[in-house]
C-alpha positions, 0 to 999 in steps of 0.5 A: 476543539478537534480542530486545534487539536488535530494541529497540534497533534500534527505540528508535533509530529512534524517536530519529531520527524524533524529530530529523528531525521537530525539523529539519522543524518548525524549518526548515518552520515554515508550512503547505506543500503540501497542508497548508494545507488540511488543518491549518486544517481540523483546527484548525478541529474542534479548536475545536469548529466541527464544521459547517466544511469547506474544499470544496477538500479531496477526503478524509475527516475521518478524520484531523481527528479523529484529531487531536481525539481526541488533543488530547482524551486527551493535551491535546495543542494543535492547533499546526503542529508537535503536528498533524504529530506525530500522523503521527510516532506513527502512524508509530511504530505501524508496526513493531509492526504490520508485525511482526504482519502479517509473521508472520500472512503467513508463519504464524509466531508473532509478537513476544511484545511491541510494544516488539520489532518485527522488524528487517524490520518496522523497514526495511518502516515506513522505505519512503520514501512512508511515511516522509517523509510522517510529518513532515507533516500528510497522510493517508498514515499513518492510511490505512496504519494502519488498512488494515493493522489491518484486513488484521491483524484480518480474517487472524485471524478478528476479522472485527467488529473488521476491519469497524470498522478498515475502516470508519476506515480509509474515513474517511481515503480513500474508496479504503479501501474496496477494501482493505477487500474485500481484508482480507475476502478474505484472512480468508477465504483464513485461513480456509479454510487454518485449515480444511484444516489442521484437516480434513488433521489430524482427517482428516475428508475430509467438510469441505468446503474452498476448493481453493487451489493454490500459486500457483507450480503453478497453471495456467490448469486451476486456475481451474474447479476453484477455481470448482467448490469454491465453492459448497460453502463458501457457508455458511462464507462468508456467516458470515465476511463479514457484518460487512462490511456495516457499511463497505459500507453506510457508503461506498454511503451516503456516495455516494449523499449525495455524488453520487459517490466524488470528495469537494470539487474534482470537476472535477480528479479525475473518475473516468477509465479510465487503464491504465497506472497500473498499468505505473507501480504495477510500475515503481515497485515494481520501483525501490523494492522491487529489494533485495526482487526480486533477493533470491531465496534462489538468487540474482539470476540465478535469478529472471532465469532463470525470468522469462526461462523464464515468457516466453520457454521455448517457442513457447506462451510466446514467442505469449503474451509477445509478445501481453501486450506488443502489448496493453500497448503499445496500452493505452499508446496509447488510455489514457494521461492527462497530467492537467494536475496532473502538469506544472503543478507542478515541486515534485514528482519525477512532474514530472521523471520524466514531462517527461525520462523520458516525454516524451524521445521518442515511443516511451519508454513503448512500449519500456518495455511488455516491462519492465513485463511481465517485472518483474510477472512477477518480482513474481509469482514472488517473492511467490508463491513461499510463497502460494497462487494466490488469494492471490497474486492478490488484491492485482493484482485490487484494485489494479484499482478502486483504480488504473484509474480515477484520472488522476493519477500520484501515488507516495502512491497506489501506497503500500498496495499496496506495503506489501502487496505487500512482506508477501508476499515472504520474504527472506533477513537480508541483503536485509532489510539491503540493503532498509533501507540502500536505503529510507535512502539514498532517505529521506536524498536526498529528506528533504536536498532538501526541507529544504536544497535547495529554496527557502524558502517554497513552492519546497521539492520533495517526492514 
């Protein structure tokens, strides 16, 4: 019955997109936003002219390609509309792909069919970023794609087939190449939990193995020890991450040529020290992704409990909150950046949220650093619940070079660590239904504004 279920639910998701990107494509019919640099681009390759390139454009031809490898295989046209289809597929591909990482994450066995993608999957694909971006000819949805086909590979131990995906993934955003890092890192975590699942049942205590504790035991104790592991797995590792030399030597040369990681308009994305992007990741993950934080199998007060108890049960604790806070606060002061982007535009919803939220007063983002800490911890409870330290910690350790050195606050970057960080957390069949009716009520608002309220032409708001 879940089987049929879970088809209909995803035909009838296919259907709707269907009608939405009908109503874009009818009341959008030029070029908008990004677009116009993007879509002449591709146009450009589609008829050939391989040696044009628009020197505005900051990412990679990953995507134009894609778009002529569609055209070639499909006879597909490069028109406005068929452009911003190739998204609306790649968005398709979401569920079934979700549906696998889900069950790769929680060691579970996956849908037996890519017509089955699970209902969570289904609601995890409609994330607002993901999803308005599916009507328009941007980047987002390849990155996302390819990101998570190579987290996919790398967990199962495809680890070639990773470093190809990786690779495409790069010729999207340069950035990939962190996510990139991590699909290896957590094949290699697979790995080892592949390989003490083996040793616990052959009972060979020989075999060396990662020591990796449940993150939610681990103590500070736990560091050496894992360190001390290390070493006597070398061999094992070096095996696993050799063919990721192919998208590592591939982005080292592209920054040689390129002079830097930073692709056309340099003078407006030079690389800065810029911490609170990572207050933001968590702020905009705890609004998004709320259904998923106050989900916990023992109820909303529970996980505020234990946020409560993490930061607050005992003079230790009460020190270190309170010293977490004054570091967050005074990284606040010497690295905030207002990139001249973020106010010069009023199309988009950074605009508003930093000009009335931000710039209310003085002290707002100063109030708002003991939030950022208890809602990094909330996610810390909830996603480690079911992982292991390292694990746990990966995505915050990537989220580092991703993050940290980009000026502009833009929710389009926050979305594969989202999506990542969704997989991790397990939640009940009612929370995944609350999920999908939050992500729709969001997709409605922001899918109607852009469509009916903005004004026609280049007025129109979007993220």
């Amino acid at each position: 019955m879940d089987i049929h279920r879970n088809t209909l639910v995803y035909a009838a998701y296919a259907v709707f997109n269907v009608m939405v990107a009908k109503e874009v494509n009818d009341l959008v019919q030029e070029p908008y936003m990004d677009e116009p640099f993007h879509i002449p681009q591709a146009q450009a390759y589609c008829r050939g002219e391989w040696d044009y390139w628009d020197p505005k454009l900051t990412t990679p031809p990953g995507l134009y390609i894609l778009s002529v490898v569609l055209k070639k295989v499909f006879l597909f046209k490069c028109t406005i509309p068929i452009l911003r289809m190739n998204n609306l597929l790649l968005n398709l591909m979401l569920p079934p792909l979700i549906s696998h990482c889900l069950a790769l994450y929680r060691s579970d066995r996956p849908p037996r069919s890519l017509i089955q993608p699970t209902v969570e999957s289904i609601a995890i694909s409609a994330f607002p970023i993901a999803w308005f971006f599916s009507f328009l000819y941007y980047t987002e949805l390849g990155s996302v794609v390819f990101v998570l086909a190579t987290i996919l590979a790398a967990g199962r131990g495809a680890h070639v087939l990773a470093a190809l995906t990786g690779a495409a993934s790069c010729t999207f955003r340069q950035t990939n190449i962190v996510w990139v890092a991590y699909a290896a890192a957590f094949g290699i975590l697979q790995d080892m939990r592949r390989r003490r699942t083996h040793s616990q049942v052959s009972n060979n205590s020989n075999e060396p193995v990662l020591y990796d504790p449940m993150a939610l035991d681990a103590s500070l104790s736990d560091i050496p020890i894992i360190l001390f592991s290390v070493p006597a797995i070398l061999p094992s590792l070096i095996q696993t991450i050799w063919p990721y030399v192919v998208p590592v030597a591939g982005f080292a040369s592209f920054v040689f040529w390129n002079g830097g990681i930073v692709l056309g308009d340099k003078s407006n994305h030079t690389p800065t020290l810029h911490v609170p992007q990572l207050y933001y990741f968590v702020a905009f993950a705890s609004l998004f992704g709320f259904p998923v934080l106050i989900s916990a199998e023992t109820g909303i007060m529970s996980l505020i409990g234990e946020v409560t108890r993490r930061m607050f049960g005992g003079t230790s604790r009460v020190i270190t909150s309170v010293a977490l806070t004054g570091l967050i606060m005074i990284s606040i002061y010497w690295f905030t950046i207002q990139h001249p982007f973020l106010l010069a535009d009023n199309r988009h919803y950074t605009f508003y949220i930093w000009r009335r939220v931000y710039l209310a007063h003085w002290s707002v983002p100063y109030l708002l650093a003991p939030v950022y800490l208890a809602c990094a911890w909330a996610w810390f409870l909830r996603a480690g619940k079911h992982q292991t330290l390292l694990q746990t910690l990966l995505l915050p350790i990537c989220l580092l070079p991703t993050l940290l050195p980009t000026p502009l606050i833009e929710p389009r970057y926050f979305l594969i660590p989202y999506i990542i960080l969704r997989l991790q957390a397990r939640i009940p069949n009612r929370a995944v239904v609350f999920e999908a009716v939050w992500y729709g009520f969001i997709n409605w608002a922001t899918m109607f504004v852009f469509l009916y309220m903005g004004r026609e032409g280049v007025g129109r708001f979007m993220w």
